[in-house]
N, C-alpha and C positions, 0 to 999 in steps of 0.2 A: 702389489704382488711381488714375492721373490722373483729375483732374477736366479736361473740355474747353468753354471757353467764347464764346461767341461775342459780342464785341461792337461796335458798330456805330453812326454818325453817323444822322441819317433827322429829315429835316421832320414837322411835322404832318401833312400829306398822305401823310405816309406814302412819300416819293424819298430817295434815300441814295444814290446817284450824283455823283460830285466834289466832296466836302463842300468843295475848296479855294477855292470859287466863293462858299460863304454860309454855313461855320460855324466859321471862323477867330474872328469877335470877340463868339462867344459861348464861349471856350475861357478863360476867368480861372483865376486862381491857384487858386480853391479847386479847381474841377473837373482842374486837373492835377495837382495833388497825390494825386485819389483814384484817376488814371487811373495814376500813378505807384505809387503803393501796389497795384493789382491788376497791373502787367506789374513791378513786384519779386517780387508770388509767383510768376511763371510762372518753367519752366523755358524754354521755347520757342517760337516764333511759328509758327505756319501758315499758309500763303498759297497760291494757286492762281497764276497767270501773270500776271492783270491789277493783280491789288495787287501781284506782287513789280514789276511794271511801272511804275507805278505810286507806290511807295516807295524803291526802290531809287536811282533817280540823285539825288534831294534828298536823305533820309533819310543815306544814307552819309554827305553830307560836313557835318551839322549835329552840333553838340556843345551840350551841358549833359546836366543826369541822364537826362531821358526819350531824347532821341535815342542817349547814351552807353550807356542800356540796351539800346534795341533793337538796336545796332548791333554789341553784345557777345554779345549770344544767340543759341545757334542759332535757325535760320531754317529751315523745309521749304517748299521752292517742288513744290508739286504741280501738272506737266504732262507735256503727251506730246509738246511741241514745241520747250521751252528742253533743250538740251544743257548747258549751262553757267551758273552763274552767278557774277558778278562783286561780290556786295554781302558783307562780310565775313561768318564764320562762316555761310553759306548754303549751303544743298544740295537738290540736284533730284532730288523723287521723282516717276519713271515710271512706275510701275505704278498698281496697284489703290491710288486712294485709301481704300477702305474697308478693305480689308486691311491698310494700313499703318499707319492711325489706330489701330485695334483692337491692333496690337504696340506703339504706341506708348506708350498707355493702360496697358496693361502692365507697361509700364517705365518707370525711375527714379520720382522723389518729386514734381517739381515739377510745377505743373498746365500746360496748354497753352492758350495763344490762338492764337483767329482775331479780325483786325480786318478788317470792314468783311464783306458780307454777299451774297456771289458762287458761283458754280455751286458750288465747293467748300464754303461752309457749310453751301448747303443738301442737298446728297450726302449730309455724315455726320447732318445735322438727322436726315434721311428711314430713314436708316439706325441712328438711337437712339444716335449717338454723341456729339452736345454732350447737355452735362449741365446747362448756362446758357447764356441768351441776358441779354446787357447793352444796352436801348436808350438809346440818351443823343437823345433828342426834344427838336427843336429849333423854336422859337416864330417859324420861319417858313413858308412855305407855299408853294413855289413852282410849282405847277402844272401841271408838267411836269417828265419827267427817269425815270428807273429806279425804276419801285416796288419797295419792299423784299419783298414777297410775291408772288406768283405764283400760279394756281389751281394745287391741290392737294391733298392729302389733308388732312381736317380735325385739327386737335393744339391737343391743350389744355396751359394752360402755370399754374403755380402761381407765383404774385406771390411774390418774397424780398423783394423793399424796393422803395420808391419815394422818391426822392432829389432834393426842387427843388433848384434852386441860385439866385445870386440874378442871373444874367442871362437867367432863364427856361427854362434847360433846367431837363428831366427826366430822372432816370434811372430806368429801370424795367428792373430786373435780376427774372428768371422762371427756372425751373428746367423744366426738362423733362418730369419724372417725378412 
């Protein structure tokens, strides 16, 4: 079975809303290379409307390895409002996103991402469909903006690793289960 994992930009305070604003120059070499190394195992990217919104009109026309990956990989834009999309190898699921995940799961080898941490992660979260959560915690704090959690049902989460880097991020990658 896929593995599905979710990973995701987020201040200290815990906001993860437009990382393009404050977590560009905390992104160096080494942390792209591991970001590179886990969307080479994916088979495919998961996105709900505001990331493919989002990604799509920059992402498309960037090149080198990581932009060449994502742009090469299927793509599932999960809504009930785009009819179409225009970003290469990309397709719109309209239906039940938990029922799709779940056949997806199912199928082929490679594992699936979601980047960034929006109604759709947290649907298959609630529904025991990610298997990891990747936080890349950022040593700023801004005060305002999208908190990455919501009240909810309480979930406990098992530490795989914790990853400084040396412009102060953290990676705290947790497993679900």
């Amino acid at each position: 079975m896929r593995k599905l994992t979710v990973g995701t930009l987020v201040s200290l305070d815990g906001i993860f809303g437009d990382p393009r604003s404050w977590a560009s120059e905390y992104f160096d070499d080494e942390a792209a290379e591991r970001s590179l190394r886990k969307l080479m195992a994916a088979d495919a990217m998961l996105m709900g409307r505001h990331t493919y919104e989002y990604f799509a009109p920059s992402w498309s026309a960037l090149t080198g390895p990581y932009p060449d990956r994502i742009n090469a990989m299927p793509k599932y834009v999960f809504s009930s409002t785009l009819t179409t999309a225009e970003w290469n190898n990309a397709t719109i699921v309209s239906g039940d996103p938990v029922r799709a995940v779940k056949e997806m799961k199912q199928q082929g080898d490679g594992d699936l991402v979601i980047y960034g941490y929006g109604q759709l992660a947290r649907t298959l979260l609630e529904h025991d469909l990610v298997d990891e959560v990747d936080f890349w915690v950022h040593p700023v704090v801004l005060g305002d903006g999208v908190p990455l959690f919501r009240p909810g049902q309480l979930r406990r989460l098992r530490l795989v690793s914790a990853q400084p880097y040396s412009t102060g991020v953290v990676s705290l990658r947790y497993a679900t289960s």
